[in-house]
C-alpha positions in Angstrom: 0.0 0.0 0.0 1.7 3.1 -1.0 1.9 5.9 2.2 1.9 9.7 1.5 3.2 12.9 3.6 0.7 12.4 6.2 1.5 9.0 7.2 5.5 10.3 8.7 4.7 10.6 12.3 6.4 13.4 14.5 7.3 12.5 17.9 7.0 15.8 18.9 3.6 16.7 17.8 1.9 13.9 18.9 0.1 13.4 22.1 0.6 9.5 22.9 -0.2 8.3 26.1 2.5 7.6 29.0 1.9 4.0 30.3 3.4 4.2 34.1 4.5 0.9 35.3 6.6 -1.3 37.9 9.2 -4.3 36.9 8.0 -7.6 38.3 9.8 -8.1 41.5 11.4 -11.1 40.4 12.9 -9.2 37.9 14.4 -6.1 40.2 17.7 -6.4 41.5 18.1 -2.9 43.5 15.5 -0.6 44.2 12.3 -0.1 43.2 12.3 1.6 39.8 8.7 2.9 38.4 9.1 3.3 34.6 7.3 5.4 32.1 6.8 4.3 27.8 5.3 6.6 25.1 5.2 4.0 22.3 4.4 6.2 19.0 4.6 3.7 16.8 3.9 0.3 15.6 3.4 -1.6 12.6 0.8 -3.3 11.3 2.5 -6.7 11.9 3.9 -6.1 15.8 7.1 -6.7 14.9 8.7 -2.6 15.3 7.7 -0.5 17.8 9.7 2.7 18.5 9.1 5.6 21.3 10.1 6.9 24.4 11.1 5.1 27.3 12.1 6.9 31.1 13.4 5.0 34.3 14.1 5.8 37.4 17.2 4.7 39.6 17.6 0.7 39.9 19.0 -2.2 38.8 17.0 -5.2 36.9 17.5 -8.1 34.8 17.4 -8.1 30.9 16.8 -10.4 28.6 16.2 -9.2 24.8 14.4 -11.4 22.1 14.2 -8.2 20.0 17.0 -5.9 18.7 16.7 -2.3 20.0 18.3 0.4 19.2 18.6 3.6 21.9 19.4 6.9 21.9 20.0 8.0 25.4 18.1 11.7 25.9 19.0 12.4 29.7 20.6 10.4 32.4 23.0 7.9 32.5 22.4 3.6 32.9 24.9 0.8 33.4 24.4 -2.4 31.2 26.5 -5.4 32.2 26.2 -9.0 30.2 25.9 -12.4 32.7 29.7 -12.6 32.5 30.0 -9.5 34.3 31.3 -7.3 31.4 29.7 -3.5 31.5 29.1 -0.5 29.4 28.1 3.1 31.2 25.8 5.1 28.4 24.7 8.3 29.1 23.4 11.1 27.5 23.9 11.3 23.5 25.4 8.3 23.6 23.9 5.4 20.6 23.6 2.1 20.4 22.3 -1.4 19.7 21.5 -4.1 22.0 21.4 -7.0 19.9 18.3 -9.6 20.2 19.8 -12.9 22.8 21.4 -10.1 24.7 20.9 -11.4 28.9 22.1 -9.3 32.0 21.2 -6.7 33.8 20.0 -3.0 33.1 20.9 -0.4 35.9 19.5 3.3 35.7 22.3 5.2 37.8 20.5 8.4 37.1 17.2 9.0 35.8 17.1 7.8 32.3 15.2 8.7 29.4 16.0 7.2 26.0 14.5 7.2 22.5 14.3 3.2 21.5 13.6 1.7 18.6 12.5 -2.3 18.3 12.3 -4.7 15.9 11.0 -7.9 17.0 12.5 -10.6 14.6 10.6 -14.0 16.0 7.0 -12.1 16.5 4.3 -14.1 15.9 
C-alpha cells in the first residue's frame, strides 16, 4: 500500500499516552524503579515499535528477544552481560542491543531514551 506525507509521524507533535509501570519483583535487583513508555509507533504486523522510554534509579535483569536500538536523551544507565562485562551510556550516547542479549540494566541516574524495536521472532 503506497503511504503519503501524512502518514510520517512526528514525535514531537503527537500526544501519545504515558503508560506508568513497575518491573515484576522477580525481575528487580536494587531498588524499586517505576518506569514510564510513550510507544508512538507500531506496525501493522507487531514486529517494530519505537518511542520513548524513562526510568528511574535501579538495577533489573534483561533479557532481549528483540534488537533495540537507543538513543539515550538524559541520564545515564549501566548495562553489564551475565559474564559481568559493562558498558556506562549516558546522555547522547547510541547504540544497539542485539536480540539474545541477557544481564542486567541499571539506571544510575534517571534515564530517558529514545528506542527503537524490531521484533525478529514475533508471531
Amino acid at each position: 500500500m503506497a503511504q503519503n506525507i501524512d502518514s510520517i509521524l512526528n514525535f514531537a507533535k503527537l500526544d501519545t499516552a504515558i503508560e506508568r509501570y513497575k518491573l515484576d519483583t522477580e525481575k528487580v535487583l536494587m531498588g524499586d524503579p517505576e518506569q514510564e513508555l510513550q510507544n508512538h509507533y507500531s506496525s501493522d504486523c507487531e514486529q517494530f515499535h519505537a518511542g520513548v522510554w524513562q526510568g528511574d534509579i535501579g538495577t533489573w535483569k534483561v533479557s532481549y528477544s528483540e534488537h533495540e536500538y537507543c538513543e539515550i536523551l538524559a541520564g545515564a544507565s549501566k548495562v553489564t552481560d551475565k559474564n559481568g562485562h559493562s558498558i556506562t551510556v549516558k546522555t547522547g550516547d547510541r547504540f544497539v542491543i542485539p536480540a539474545g542479549f541477557e544481564g542486567t540494566w541499571e539506571v544510575l541516574d534517571n534515564c530517558r531514551k529514545v528506542y527503537v524495536i524490531f521484533e525478529s521472532n514475533a508471531q
